[in-house]
C-alpha positions in Angstrom: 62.5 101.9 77.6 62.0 99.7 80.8 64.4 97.3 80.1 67.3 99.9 79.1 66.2 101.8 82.3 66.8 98.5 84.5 70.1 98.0 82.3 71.7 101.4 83.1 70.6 101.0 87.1 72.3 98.1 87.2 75.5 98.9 85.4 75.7 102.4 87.9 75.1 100.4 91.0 77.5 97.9 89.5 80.4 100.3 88.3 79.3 103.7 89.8 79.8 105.3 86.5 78.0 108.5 84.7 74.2 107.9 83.2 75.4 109.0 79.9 78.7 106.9 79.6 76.0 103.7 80.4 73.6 104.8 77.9 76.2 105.3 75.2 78.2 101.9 75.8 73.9 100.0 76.3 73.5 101.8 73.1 76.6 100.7 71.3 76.4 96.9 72.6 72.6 97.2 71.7 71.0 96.8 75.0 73.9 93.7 76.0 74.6 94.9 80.0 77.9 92.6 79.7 78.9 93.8 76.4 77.9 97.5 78.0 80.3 96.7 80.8 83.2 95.4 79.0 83.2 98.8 76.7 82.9 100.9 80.0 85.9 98.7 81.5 87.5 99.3 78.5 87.0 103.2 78.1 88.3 103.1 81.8 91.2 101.4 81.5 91.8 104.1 78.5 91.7 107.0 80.6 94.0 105.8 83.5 96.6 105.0 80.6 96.1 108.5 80.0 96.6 109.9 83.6 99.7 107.3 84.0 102.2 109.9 83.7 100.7 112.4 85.9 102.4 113.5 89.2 100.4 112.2 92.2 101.9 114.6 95.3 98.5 114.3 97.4 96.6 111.9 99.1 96.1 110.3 102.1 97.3 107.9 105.0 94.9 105.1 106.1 94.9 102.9 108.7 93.0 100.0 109.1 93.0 97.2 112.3 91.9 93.4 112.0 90.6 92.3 115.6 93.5 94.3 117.2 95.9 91.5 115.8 96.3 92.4 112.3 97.0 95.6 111.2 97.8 98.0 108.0 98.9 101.4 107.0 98.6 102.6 103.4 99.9 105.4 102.1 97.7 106.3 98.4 98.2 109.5 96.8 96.2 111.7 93.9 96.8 114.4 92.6 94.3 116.9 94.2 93.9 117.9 97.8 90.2 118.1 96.6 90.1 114.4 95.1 91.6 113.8 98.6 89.1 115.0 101.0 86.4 113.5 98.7 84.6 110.6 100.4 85.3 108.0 97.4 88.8 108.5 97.8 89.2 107.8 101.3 86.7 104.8 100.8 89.4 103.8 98.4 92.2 104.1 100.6 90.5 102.0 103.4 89.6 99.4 101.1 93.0 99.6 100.3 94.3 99.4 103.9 92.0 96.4 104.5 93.9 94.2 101.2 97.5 95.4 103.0 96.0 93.5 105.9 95.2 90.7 104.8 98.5 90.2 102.5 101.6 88.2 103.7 104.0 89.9 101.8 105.6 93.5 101.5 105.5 94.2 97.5 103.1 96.7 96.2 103.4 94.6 92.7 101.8 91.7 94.7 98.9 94.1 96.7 98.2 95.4 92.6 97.5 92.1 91.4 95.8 90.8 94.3 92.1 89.7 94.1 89.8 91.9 96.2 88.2 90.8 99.2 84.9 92.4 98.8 84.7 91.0 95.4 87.3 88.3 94.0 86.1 88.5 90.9 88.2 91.6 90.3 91.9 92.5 91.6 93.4 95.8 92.8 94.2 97.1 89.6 90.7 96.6 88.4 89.5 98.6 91.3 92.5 101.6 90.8 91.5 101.6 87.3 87.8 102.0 88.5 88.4 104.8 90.4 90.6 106.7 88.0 88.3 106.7 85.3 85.7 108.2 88.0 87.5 110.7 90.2 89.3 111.8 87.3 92.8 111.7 88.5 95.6 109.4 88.6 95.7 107.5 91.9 98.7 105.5 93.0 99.7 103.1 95.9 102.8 104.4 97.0 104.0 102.3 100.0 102.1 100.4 102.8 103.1 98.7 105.8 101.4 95.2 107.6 101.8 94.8 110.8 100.9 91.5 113.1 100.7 91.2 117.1 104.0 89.2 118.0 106.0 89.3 115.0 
């Protein structure tokens, strides 16, 4: 029972999601924590296919500033004023401020596909996806703007 009680705290601390969800996919992959998080991934990835078509008119503005010489402004949007105001959210959006910044180009298709830069092992999408599954709603990027000192 140790060993499947270290393999769930690590896969929440890793992906944030629900005890139960861990225990099932541990279960399924028969104690495997990669196996366990591939089938969470997957089951993720599954529900924000769901939420796709879902109309996302809330959401938030972040800004975010890079030594006073770099800056972004991100516009994401759910579909709740409550996912909104929640705390994750607007962690989300200031993550996603943050990758605006540090991207030289003005395509959402590029910020979606670019690797993170708290983790590189995963990209925007992964993170979206990640979040969706979690919160529950569909979450969208819908425009953002970087802005440099002198250009």
């Amino acid at each position: 029972m140790a060993i499947a009680t270290e393999g769930i705290k690590e896969i929440r601390d890793l992906t944030g999601a629900g005890v139960l969800d861990i225990k099932e996919a541990l279960d399924a992959a028969s104690g495997d924590v990669e196996k366990a998080l591939k089938a969470l991934k997957a089951k993720g990835a599954k529900i924000a296919a769901k939420k796709a078509g879902r109309a996302t008119s809330q959401g938030i503005v972040e800004v975010y500033a890079h030594m006073d010489r770099i800056g972004a402004m991100v516009e994401v949007n759910c579909e709740t004023d409550f996912v909104a105001r929640n705390p994750e959210f607007k962690e989300l959006a200031h993550d996603l401020a943050l990758q605006a910044a540090s991207l030289d180009s003005d395509s959402i298709d590029d910020l979606i596909k670019m690797p993170l830069v708290k983790d590189p092992s995963k990209t925007v999408s992964d993170l979206l996806t990640e979040k969706i599954a979690k919160l529950g709603e569909n979450i969208k990027v819908r425009r953002f703007q970087r802005f440099v000192l002198g250009e």
